[in-house]
N, C-alpha and C positions, 0 to 999 in steps of 0.2 A: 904632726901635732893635731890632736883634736882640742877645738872648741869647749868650753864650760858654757859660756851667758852667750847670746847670739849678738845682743847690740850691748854697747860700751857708749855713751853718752860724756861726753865732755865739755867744763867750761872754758874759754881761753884766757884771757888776760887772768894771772895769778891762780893757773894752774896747769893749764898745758902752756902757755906762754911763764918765761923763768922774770924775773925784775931786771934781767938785761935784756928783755924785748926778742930771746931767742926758744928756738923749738931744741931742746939734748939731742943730740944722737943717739944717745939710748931710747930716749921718746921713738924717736922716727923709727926706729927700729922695729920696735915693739912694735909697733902701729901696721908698721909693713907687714910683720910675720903675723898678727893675728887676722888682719884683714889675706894674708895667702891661705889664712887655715880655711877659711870662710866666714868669720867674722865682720859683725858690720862696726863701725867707729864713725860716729857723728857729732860735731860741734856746735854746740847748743850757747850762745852766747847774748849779750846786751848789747853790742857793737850793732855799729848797719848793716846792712848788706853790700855796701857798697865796700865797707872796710874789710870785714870777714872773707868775700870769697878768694882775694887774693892770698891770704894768707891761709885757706884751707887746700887750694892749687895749690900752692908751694907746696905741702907736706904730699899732693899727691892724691888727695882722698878724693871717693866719688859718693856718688847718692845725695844726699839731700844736708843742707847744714840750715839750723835756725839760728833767727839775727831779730833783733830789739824783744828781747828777752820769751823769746818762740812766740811772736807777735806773726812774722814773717819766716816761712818756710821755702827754700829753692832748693831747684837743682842746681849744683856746683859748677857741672860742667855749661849747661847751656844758661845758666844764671834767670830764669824761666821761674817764676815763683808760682807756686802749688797754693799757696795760703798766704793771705794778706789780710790779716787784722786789724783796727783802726779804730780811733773813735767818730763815733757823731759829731758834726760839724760844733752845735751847741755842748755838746762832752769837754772837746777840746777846748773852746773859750772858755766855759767852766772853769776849769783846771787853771788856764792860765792868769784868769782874774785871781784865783786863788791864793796861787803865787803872788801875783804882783801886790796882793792887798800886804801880805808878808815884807813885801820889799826885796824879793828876789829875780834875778834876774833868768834868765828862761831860755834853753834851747828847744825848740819844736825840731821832731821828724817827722819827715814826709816826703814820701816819694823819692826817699833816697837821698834827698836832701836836708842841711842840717841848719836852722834857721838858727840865729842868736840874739842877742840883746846887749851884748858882751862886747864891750870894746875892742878894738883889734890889737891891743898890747897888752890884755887882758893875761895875764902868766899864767895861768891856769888853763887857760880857753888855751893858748898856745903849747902848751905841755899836751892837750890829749886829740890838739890836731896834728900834732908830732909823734903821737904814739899811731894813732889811729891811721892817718894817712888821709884824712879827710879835710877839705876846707870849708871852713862856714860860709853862712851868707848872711851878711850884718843888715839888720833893721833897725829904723829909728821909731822909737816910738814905743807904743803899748803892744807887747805881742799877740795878746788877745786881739784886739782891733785886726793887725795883718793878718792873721788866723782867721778872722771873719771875711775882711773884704776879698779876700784871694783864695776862701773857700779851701781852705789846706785839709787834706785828710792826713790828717797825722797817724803814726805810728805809735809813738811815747813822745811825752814830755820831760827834760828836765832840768831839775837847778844845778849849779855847779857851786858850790859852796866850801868857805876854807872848813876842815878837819873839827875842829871843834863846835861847827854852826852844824854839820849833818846829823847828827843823833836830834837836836832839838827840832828843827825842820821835818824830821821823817815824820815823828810823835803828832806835832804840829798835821800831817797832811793825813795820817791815819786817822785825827780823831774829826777833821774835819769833810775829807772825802773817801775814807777808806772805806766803806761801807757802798762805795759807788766806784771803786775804782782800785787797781793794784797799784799799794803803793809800797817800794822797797827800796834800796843803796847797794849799791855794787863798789864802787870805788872809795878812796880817801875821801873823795868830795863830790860824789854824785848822789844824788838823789832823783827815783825816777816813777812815772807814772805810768800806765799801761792800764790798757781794756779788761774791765775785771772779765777771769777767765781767763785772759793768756797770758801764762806765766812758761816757765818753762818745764815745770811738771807738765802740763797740759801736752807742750811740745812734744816732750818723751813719750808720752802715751800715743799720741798722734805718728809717731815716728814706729813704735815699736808695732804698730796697727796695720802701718805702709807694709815695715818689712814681714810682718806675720809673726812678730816674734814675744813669746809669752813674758805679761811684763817682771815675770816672778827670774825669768834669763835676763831682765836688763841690770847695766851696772852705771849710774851716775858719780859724776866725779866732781867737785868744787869748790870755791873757799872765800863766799860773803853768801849776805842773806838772800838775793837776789836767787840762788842756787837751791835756798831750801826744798820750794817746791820740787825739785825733781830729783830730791836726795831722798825725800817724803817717800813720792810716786813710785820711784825704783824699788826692782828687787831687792838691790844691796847700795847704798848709797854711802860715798866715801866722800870726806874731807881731807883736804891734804893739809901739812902740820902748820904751814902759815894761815890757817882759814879764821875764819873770827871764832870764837870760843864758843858761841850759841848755835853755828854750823857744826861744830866737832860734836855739840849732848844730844842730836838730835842724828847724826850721821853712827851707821854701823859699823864704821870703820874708820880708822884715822892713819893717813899712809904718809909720806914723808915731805916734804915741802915741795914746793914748783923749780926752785933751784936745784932740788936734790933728783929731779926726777920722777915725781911719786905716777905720774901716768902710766908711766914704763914698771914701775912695782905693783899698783892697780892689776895692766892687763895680764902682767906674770900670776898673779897670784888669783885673780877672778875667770882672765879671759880663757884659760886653759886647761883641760883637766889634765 
């Protein structure tokens, strides 16, 4: 089989990951036979790095995958990171004041590590350390303040918020730091912050630039806003059919849900001529 697009960009949780936390066999598949054709497939996600590499080993993949939303770029195999983006010591108080004036409470990353604010029976806090595989590190106090005295070079910041507080929250951080900072939602109840400039369009471009590969051959794939950027930046940029409704007007193609597999009809239908 020959090749169509050179790189295939992927996000995971809710689109190459299904809602039962599993990769199809049709996925892996596809994934195998286009990377034997010589295709590259890269997972471009919000997660850490600490959560992501294990589960990009698992499927097997090599070259480079980006984590806190193409904040941070590595290699998979030696987990060796290429690119680490961050805020300013003062950026990140910023932000976290910001928050707290809201009355939200706050996970800081940095260094791989994921600070909280969040009590440790917190159900929510505990739902995405059971998804993720990561455990927090609980602070008492203003996270701003530990952010300062412990000098953290953060990654992202964000809130964990029940489902109906995120849309107002986001509005809220756009109008008050968006203009200094990327600010977007990935999950039911995430809301999250990042270094304006790395988003994960920026990643793909950065990726497609590694592999030399023209970005009019790439194919991105996704489904929340967090994704936009790099449905934008792509060649051809897909929504799969669970994605929010403002990913699908904006994406050039709409493939079929994370359950149903839509990765594995993506690389059929782009990766191959």
């Amino acid at each position: 089989m020959k090749i169509k697009c050179g790189l295939i960009v992927s996000d995971f949780d809710g689109t190459l990951l299904t809602t039962r936390q599993t990769v199809p066999e049709d996925v892996r598949r596809s994934i195998d036979d286009y990377v034997a054709a010589g295709g590259i497939f890269a997972v471009c996600t919000g997660r850490m790095l600490a959560s992501i590499l294990p589960q990009v080993r698992s499927l097997g993949l090599k070259g480079l995958v980006a984590a806190y939303q193409g904040t941070v770029i590595a290699d998979i195999e030696s987990g060796r990171i290429i690119r680490n983006g961050g805020f300013k010591l003062e950026e990140a108080v910023e932000i976290c004041k910001t928050l707290e004036s809201h009355g939200e409470a706050i996970n800081a990353y940095a260094d791989d590590v994921m600070y909280t604010t969040l009590p440790p029976e917190n159900k929510m806090l505990q739902m995405y350390e059971s998804i993720t595989g990561v455990t927090a590190r609980h602070i008492s106090g203003a996270m701003s303040d530990y952010v300062r005295e412990h000098a953290l070079y953060c990654q992202k910041i964000v809130s964990v918020v029940m489902p109906d507080k995120k849309l107002p929250l986001y509005e809220y951080l756009v109008k008050k730091i968006g203009d200094k900072y990327e600010v977007t939602y990935s999950a039911a109840v995430l809301v999250e912050v990042s270094p304006k400039g790395d988003d994960k369009g920026e990643a793909l471009k950065f990726l497609a630039e590694h592999y030399g590969i023209p970005i009019d051959k790439t194919v991105a794939i996704g489904d929340n806003l967090n994704d936009l950027p790099m449905i934008e930046a792509a060649g051809t940029g897909v929504a799969v059919m669970n994605a929010t409704e403002e990913l699908k007007e904006y994406a050039d193609d709409v493939c079929p849900s994370c359950d149903e597999g839509g990765v594995a009809h993506v690389i059929k239908k782009y990766g191959f001529a």
